[in-house]
LOLUM-69975 format. One record per residue (C-alpha): residue number from 0; chain; residue in three letters; x, y, z. Coordinates in Angstrom, 2 decimals, decimal comma, always signed. Example, Ala and Ser with C-alpha at 12.3 -4.5 7.8 and 13.67 -1.06 7.14 Angstrom:
! LOLUM-69975
+-----+--------+---------+---------+---------+---------+
! num ! cadena ! residuo !    east !   north !      up !
+-----+--------+---------+---------+---------+---------+
!   0 !      A !     ala !  +12,30 !   -4,50 !   +7,80 !
!   1 !      A !     ser !  +13,67 !   -1,06 !   +7,14 !
+-----+--------+---------+---------+---------+---------+
***
This chain:
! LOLUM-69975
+-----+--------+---------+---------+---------+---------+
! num ! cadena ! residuo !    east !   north !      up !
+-----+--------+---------+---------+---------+---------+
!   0 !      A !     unk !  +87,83 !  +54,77 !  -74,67 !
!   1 !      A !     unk !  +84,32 !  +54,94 !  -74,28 !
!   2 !      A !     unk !  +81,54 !  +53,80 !  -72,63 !
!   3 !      A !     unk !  +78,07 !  +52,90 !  -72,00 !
!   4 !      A !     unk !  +75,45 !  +51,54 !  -69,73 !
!   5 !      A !     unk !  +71,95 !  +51,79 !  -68,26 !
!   6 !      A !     unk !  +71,21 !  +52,67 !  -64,51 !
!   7 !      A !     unk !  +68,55 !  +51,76 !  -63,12 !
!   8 !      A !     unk !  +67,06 !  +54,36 !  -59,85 !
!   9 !      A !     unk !  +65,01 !  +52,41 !  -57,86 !
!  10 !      A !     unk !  +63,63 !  +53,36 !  -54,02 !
!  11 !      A !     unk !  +60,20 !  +53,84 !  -52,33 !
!  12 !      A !     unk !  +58,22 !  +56,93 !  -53,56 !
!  13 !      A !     unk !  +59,15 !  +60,53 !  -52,87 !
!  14 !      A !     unk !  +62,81 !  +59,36 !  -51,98 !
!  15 !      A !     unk !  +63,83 !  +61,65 !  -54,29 !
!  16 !      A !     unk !  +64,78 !  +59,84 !  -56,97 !
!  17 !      A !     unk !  +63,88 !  +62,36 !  -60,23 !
!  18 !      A !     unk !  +65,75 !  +64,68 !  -58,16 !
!  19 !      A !     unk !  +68,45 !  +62,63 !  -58,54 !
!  20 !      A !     unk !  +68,17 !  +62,18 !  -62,50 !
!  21 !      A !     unk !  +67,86 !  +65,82 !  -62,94 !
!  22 !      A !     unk !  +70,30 !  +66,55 !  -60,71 !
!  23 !      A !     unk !  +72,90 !  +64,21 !  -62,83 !
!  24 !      A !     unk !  +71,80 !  +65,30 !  -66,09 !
!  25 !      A !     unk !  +72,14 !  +68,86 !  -65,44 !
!  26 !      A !     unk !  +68,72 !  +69,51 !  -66,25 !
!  27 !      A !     unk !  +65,05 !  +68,69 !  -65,85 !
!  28 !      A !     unk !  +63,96 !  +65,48 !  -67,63 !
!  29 !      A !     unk !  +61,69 !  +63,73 !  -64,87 !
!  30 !      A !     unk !  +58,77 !  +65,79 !  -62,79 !
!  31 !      A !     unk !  +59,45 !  +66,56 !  -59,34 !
!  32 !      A !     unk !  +56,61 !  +66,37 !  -57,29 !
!  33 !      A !     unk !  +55,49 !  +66,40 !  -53,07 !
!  34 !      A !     unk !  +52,76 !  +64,05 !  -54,61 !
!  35 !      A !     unk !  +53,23 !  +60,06 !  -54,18 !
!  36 !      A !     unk !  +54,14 !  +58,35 !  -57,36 !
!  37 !      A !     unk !  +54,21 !  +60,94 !  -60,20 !
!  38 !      A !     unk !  +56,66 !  +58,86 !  -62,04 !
!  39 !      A !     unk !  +53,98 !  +56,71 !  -64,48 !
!  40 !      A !     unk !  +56,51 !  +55,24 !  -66,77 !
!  41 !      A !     unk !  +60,45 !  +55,03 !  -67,22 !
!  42 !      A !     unk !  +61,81 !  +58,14 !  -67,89 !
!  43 !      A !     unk !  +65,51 !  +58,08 !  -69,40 !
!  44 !      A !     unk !  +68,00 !  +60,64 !  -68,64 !
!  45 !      A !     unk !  +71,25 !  +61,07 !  -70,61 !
!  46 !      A !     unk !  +74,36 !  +62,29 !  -69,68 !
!  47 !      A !     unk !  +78,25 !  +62,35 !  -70,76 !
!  48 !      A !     unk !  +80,88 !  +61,89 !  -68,17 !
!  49 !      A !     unk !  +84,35 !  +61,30 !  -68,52 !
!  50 !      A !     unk !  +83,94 !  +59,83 !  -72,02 !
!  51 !      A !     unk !  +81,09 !  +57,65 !  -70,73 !
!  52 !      A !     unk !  +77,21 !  +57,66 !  -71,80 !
!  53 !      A !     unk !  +75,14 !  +56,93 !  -68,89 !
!  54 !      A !     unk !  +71,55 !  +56,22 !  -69,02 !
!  55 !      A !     unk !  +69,33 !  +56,83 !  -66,39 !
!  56 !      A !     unk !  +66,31 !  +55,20 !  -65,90 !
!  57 !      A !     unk !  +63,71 !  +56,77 !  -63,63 !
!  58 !      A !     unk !  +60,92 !  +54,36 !  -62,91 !
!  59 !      A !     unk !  +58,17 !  +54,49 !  -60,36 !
!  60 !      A !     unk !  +58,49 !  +54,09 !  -56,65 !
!  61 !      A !     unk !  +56,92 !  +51,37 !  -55,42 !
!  62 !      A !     unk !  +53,12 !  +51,90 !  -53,58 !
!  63 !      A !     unk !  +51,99 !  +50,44 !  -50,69 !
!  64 !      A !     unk !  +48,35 !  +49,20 !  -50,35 !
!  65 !      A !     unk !  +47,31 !  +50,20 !  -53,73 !
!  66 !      A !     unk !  +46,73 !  +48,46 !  -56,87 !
!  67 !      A !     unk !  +50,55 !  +48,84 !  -58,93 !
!  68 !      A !     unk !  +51,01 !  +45,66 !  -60,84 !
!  69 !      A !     unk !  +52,16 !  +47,69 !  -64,06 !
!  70 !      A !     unk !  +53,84 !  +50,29 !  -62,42 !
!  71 !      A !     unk !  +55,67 !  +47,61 !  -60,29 !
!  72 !      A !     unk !  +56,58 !  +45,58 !  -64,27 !
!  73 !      A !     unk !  +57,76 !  +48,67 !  -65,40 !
!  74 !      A !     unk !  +60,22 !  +48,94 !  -62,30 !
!  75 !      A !     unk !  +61,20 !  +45,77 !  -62,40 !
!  76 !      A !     unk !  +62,07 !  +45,69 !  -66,31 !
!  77 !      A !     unk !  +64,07 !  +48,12 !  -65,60 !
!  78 !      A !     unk !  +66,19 !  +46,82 !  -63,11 !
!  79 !      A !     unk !  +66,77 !  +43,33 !  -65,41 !
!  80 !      A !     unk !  +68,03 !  +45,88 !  -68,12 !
!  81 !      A !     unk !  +70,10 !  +47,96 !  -66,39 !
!  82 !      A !     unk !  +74,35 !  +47,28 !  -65,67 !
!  83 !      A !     unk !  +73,85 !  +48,93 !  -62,14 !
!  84 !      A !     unk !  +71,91 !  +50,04 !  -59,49 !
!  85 !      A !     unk !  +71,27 !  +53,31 !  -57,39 !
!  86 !      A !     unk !  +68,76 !  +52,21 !  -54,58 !
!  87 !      A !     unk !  +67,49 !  +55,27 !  -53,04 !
!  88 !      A !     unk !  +66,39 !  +56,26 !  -49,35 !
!  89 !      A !     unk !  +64,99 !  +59,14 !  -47,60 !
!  90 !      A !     unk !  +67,33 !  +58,79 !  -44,81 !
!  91 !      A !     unk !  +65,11 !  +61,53 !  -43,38 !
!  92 !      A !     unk !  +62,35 !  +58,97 !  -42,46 !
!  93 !      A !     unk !  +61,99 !  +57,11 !  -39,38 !
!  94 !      A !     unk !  +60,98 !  +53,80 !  -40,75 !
!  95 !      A !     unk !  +63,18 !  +51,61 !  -43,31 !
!  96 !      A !     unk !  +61,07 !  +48,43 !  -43,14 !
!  97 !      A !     unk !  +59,83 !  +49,06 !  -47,15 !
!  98 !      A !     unk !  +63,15 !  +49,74 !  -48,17 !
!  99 !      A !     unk !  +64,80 !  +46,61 !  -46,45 !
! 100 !      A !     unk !  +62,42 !  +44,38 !  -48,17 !
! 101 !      A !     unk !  +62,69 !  +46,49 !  -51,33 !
! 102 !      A !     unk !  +66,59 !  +45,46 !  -51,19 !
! 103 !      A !     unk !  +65,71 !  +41,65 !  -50,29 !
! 104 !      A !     unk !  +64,37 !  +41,21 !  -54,16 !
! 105 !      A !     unk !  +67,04 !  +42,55 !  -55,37 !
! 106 !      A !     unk !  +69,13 !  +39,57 !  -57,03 !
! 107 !      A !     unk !  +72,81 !  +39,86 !  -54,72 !
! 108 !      A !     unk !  +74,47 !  +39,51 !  -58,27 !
! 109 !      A !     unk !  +73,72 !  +43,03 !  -59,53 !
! 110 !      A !     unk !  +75,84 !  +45,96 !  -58,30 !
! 111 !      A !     unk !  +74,08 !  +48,04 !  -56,26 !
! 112 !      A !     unk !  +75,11 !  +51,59 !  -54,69 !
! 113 !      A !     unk !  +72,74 !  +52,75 !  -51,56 !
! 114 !      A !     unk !  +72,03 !  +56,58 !  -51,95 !
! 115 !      A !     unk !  +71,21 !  +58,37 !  -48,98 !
! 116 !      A !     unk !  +69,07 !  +61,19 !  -49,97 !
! 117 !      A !     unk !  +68,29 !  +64,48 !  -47,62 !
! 118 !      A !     unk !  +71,12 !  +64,66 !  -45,74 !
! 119 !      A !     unk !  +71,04 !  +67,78 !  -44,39 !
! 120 !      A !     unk !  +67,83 !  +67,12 !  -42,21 !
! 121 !      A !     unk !  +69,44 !  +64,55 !  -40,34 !
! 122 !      A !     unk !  +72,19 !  +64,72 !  -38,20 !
! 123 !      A !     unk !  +75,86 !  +62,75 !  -39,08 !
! 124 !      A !     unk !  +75,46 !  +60,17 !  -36,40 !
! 125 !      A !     unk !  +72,33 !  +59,07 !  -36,94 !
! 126 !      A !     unk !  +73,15 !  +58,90 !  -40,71 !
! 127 !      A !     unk !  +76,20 !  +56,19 !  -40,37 !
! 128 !      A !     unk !  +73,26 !  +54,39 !  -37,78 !
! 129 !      A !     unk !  +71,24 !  +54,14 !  -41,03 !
! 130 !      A !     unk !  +73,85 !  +53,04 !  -43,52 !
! 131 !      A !     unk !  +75,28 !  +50,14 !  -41,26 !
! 132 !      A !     unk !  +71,82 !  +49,02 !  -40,69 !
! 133 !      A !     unk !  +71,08 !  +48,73 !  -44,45 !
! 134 !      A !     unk !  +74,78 !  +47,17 !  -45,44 !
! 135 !      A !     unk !  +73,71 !  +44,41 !  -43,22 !
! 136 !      A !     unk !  +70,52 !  +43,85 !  -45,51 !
! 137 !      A !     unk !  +73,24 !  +43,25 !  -48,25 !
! 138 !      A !     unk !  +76,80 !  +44,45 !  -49,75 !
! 139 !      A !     unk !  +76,47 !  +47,32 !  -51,31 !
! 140 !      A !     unk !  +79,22 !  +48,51 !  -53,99 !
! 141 !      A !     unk !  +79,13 !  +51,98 !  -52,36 !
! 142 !      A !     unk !  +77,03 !  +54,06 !  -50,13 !
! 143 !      A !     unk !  +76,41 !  +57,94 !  -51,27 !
! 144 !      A !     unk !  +75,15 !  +60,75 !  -48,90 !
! 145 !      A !     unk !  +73,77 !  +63,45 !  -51,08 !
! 146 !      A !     unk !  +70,96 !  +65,97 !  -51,29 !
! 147 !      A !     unk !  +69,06 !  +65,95 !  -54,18 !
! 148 !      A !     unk !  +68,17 !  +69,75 !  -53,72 !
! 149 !      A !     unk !  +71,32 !  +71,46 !  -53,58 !
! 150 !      A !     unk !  +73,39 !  +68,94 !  -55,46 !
! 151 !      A !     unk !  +75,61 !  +67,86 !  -52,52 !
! 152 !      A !     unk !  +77,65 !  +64,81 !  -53,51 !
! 153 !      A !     unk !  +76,06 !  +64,14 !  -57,06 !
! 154 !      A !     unk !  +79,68 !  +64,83 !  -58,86 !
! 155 !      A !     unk !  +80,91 !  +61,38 !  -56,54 !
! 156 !      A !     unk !  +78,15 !  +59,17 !  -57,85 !
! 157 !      A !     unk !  +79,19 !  +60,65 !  -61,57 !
! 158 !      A !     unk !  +82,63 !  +59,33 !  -61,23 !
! 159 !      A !     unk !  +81,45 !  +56,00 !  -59,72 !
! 160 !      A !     unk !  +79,16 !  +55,32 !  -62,73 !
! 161 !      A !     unk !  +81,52 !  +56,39 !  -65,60 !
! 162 !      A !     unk !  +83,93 !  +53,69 !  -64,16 !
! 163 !      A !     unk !  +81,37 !  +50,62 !  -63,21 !
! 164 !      A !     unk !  +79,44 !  +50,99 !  -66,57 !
! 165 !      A !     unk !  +80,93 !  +48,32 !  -69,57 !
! 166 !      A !     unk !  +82,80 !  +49,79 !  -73,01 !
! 167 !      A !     unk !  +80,62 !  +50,42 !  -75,45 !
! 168 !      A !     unk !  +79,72 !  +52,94 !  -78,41 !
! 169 !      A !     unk !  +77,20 !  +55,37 !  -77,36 !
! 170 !      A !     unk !  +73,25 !  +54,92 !  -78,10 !
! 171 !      A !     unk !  +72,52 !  +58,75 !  -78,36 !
! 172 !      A !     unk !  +73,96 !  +61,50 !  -79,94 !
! 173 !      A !     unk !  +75,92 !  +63,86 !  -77,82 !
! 174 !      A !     unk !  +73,81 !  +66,55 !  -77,47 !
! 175 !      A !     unk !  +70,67 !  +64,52 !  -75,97 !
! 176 !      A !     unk !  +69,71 !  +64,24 !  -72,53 !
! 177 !      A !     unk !  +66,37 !  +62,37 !  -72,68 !
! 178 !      A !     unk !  +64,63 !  +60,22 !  -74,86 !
! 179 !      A !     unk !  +61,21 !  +61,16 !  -74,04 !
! 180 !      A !     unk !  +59,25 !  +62,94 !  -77,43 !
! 181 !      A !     unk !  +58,80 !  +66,47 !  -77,01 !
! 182 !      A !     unk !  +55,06 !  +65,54 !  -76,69 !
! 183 !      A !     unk !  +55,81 !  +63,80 !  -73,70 !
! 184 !      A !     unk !  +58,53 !  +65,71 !  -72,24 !
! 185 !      A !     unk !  +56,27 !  +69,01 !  -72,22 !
! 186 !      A !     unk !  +53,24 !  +67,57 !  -70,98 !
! 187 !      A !     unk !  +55,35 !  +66,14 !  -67,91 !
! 188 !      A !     unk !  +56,41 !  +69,60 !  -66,88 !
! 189 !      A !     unk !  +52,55 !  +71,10 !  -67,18 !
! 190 !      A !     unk !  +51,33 !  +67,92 !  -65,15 !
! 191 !      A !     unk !  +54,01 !  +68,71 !  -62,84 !
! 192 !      A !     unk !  +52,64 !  +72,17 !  -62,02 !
! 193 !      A !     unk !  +49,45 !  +70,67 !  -61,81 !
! 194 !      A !     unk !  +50,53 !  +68,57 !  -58,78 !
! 195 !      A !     unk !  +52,18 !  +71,36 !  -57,29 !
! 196 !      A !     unk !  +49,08 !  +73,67 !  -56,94 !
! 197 !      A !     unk !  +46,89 !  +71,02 !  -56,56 !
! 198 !      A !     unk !  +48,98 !  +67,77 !  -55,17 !
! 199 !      A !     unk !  +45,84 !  +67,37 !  -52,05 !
! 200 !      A !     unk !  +43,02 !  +67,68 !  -54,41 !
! 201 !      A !     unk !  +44,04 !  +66,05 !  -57,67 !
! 202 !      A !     unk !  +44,64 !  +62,10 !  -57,75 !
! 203 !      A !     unk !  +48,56 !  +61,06 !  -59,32 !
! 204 !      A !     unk !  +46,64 !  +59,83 !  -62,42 !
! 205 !      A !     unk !  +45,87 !  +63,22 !  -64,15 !
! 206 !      A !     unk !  +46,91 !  +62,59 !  -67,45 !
! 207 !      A !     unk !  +48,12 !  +65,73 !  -69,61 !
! 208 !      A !     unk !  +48,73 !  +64,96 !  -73,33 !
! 209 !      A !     unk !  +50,18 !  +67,26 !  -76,01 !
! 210 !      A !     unk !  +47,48 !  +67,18 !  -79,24 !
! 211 !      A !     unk !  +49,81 !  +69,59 !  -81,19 !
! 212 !      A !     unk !  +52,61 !  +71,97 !  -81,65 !
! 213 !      A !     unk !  +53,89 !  +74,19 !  -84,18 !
! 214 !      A !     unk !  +56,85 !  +76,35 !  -84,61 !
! 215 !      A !     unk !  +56,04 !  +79,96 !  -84,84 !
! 216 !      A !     unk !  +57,84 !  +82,30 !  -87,30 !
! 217 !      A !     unk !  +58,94 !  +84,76 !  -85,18 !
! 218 !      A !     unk !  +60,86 !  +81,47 !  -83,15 !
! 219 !      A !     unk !  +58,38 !  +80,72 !  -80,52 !
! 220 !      A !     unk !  +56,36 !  +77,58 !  -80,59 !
! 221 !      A !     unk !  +52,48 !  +76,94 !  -79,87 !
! 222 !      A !     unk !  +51,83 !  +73,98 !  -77,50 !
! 223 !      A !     unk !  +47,91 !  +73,04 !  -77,22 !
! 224 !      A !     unk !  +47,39 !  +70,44 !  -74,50 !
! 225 !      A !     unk !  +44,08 !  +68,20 !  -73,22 !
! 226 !      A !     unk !  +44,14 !  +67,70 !  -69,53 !
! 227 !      A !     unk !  +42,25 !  +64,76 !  -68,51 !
! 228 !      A !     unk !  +40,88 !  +63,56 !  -65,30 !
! 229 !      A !     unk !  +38,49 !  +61,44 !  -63,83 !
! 230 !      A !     unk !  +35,66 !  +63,07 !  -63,39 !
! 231 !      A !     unk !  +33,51 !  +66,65 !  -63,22 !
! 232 !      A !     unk !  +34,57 !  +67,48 !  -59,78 !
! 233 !      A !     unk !  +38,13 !  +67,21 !  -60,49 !
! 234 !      A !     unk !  +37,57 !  +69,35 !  -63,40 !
! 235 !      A !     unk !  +36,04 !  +71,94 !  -61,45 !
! 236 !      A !     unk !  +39,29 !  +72,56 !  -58,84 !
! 237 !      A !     unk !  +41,43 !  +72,37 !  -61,77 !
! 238 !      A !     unk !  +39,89 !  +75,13 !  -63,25 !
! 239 !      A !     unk !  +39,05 !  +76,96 !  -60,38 !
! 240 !      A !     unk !  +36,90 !  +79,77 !  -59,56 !
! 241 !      A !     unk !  +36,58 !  +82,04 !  -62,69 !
! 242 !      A !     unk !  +39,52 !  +79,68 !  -64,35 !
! 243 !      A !     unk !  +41,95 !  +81,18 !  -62,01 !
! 244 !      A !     unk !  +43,31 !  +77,93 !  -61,34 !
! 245 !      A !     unk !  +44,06 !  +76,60 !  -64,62 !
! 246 !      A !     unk !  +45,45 !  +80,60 !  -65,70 !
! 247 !      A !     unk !  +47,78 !  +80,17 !  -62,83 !
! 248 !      A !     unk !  +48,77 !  +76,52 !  -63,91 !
! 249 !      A !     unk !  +49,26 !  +77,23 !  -67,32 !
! 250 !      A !     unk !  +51,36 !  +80,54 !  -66,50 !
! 251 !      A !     unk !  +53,92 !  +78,64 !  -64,40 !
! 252 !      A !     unk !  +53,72 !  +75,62 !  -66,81 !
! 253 !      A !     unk !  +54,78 !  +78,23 !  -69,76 !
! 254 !      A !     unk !  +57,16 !  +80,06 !  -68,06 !
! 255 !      A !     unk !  +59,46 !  +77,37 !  -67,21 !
! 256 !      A !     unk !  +59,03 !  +75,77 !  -70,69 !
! 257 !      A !     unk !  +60,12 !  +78,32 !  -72,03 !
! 258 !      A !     unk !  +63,35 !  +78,53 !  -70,22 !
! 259 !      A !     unk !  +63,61 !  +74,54 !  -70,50 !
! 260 !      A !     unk !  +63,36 !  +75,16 !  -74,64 !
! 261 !      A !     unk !  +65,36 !  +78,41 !  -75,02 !
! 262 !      A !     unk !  +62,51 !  +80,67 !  -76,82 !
! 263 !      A !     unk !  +59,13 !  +82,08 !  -75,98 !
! 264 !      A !     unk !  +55,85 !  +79,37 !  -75,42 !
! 265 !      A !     unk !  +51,98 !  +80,23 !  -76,35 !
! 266 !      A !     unk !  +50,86 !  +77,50 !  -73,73 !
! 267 !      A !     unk !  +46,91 !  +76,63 !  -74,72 !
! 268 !      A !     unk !  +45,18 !  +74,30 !  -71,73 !
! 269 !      A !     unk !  +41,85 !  +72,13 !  -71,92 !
! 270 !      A !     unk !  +40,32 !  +70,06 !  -69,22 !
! 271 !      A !     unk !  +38,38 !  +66,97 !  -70,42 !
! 272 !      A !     unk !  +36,43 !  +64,25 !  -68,06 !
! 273 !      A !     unk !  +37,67 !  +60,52 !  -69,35 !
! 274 !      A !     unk !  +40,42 !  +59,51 !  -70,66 !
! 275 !      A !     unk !  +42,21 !  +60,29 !  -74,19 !
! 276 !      A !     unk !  +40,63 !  +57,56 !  -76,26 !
! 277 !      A !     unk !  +36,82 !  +58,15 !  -74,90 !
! 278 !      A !     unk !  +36,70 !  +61,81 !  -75,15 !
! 279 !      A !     unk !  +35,03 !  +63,21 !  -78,11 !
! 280 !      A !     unk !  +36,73 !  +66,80 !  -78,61 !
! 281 !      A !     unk !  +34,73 !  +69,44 !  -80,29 !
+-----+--------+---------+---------+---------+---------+
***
C-alpha cells in the first residue's frame, strides 16, 4: 500500500537541518554550510521508504535580530503544508531559549518529532537533561538523537515517517530525489563552495544563477554561471588575488558536480556587482 506526505524540517539556523535532508535522501539536495542561514527558499528532498514517498521540505532557520519576514513566510508555509514535523536542535549548544519559543508557535495539533542533532559532542546525561526539558515545552510524538555527519540514527526517523505519513499515490516519479531545476540545484552546490572558502567575508545573500547549460557530445555538460553580490569589494575577495580565489571555487564547485551528475563538468564562473535583473552583461 502506498504512501505519501510532506515533512516539514524546521529549527534555528545551523542546527543542522540540510544535513538532515541529505542525510535521508541519500544524497546532496540542500547546501551545507558553517554560514548562518544559507537555506533562501524551500528546498524539497525525495525519498522512497518502505513503499512510502516522503517529501522533505528544507526551509530556512529562523534569524535573530535581522530583517526575515519572507524567509520566516516561507518557513511557516511550510509547516501549514506539511503532515508532520521534525523540529531540530543543536543539542550541542548551551542555550535553548530560541528553540523553546520556536516550539511555543507551533499549533499542539500537528505531530511533531524533536531531533537532537550532534550527539556525539555531548555527553549521554546531559543529553536526556535536554530532551526532558524540551518535552515539557510540549508532547512530542518522538524524540531522535542523531548526528547529521555520520548518519547515526537517520534509518529510525525513516521508519517513523513511512508509518505517520497518510496513503496516498506518489507525486514524483521513482527515480527523483529533488524537485529543484537543474539550474537551481547546480548553482546551490557552487554557492555552497563559495561559503565555504569565504563564509567570514561574503554576506549569506550571494546569489549564484545558472545562465546556461548544454550537453556536450563527448557526454560532459557545460555549465556557465553569473555570481552576483553586492558590491565591488565583495567582488574583489571573491576573485582573489590574481583570480586565485574564484579558480579555487570553481575547481571544488566542478569537481563535486561532477560526481553529483555522473559525467565530466566544464564549470565557467562570472562575478557581477547587483543583482540578476540590473546587471547589464556584455
Amino acid at each position: 500500500m502506498k504512501k505519501c506526505g510532506f515533512i516539514a524540517v524546521l529549527g534555528e539556523t545551523n542546527s543542522g537541518k540540510s544535513s538532515l535532508i541529505n542525510k535521508l535522501v541519500g544524497q546532496k539536495v540542500s547546501i551545507v554550510s558553517r554560514k548562518v542561514q544559507t537555506t533562501l527558499s524551500k528546498i524539497l528532498g525525495i525519498v522512497i521508504h518502505n513503499e512510502s514517498q516522503i517529501i522533505l521540505v528544507d526551509t530556512p532557520g529562523f534569524l535573530k535580530n535581522k530583517k526575515s519576514d519572507n524567509l520566516e513566510k516561507i518557513t511557516w508555509d511550510a509547516f501549514r503544508e506539511s503532515d508532520a514535523i521534525l523540529f531540530m536542535i543543536d543539542a550541542s549548544k548551551k542555550d535553548f531559549k530560541n528553540s523553546i519559543a520556536l516550539l511555543k508557535k507551533i499549533d499542539p495539533q500537528k505531530k511533531t518529532s524533536l531531533v537532537m542533532n550532534k550527539i556525539d559532542l555531548i555527553h549521554k546525561p546531559k543529553l536526556l537533561e535536554i530532551a526532558v526539558s524540551l518535552d515539557k515545552t510540549r508532547n512530542f510524538e518522538n524524540i531522535f538523537m542523531i548526528s547529521s555527519v555520520t548518519g547515526s540514527g537517520i534509518s529510525k526517523i525513516l521508519d517513523y515517517l513511512s508509518k505517520t505519513i497518510p496513503e496516498g499515490e506518489w507525486i514524483f516519479d521513482e527515480n527523483e530525489i529533488t524537485d529543484s531545476s537543474f539550474e537551481k540545484y547546480t548553482s546551490e552546490i557552487t554557492r555552497e563552495h563559495i561559503y565555504h572558502r569565504l563564509h567570514q567575508e561574503i554576506p549569506y545573500k550571494c546569489m549564484v544563477k545558472t545562465e546556461h547549460y548544454q550537453n556536450q557530445a563527448d557526454g560532459s555538460v557545460k555549465i556557465v554561471q553569473n555570481i552576483y553580490v553586492k558590491n565591488d569589494s565583495h567582488r574583489k575577495i571573491i576573485l582573489g588575488s590574481k583570480g586565485n580565489k574564484i579558480k579555487a571555487i570553481g575547481q571544488a564547485a566542478r569537481q563535486e558536480l561532477s560526481r553529483l551528475l555522473g559525467k565530466n563538468v566544464h564549470l565557467f564562473l562570472h562575478v557581477f556587482v547587483g543583482d540578476p535583473s540590473s546587471v547589464i552583461h556584455d
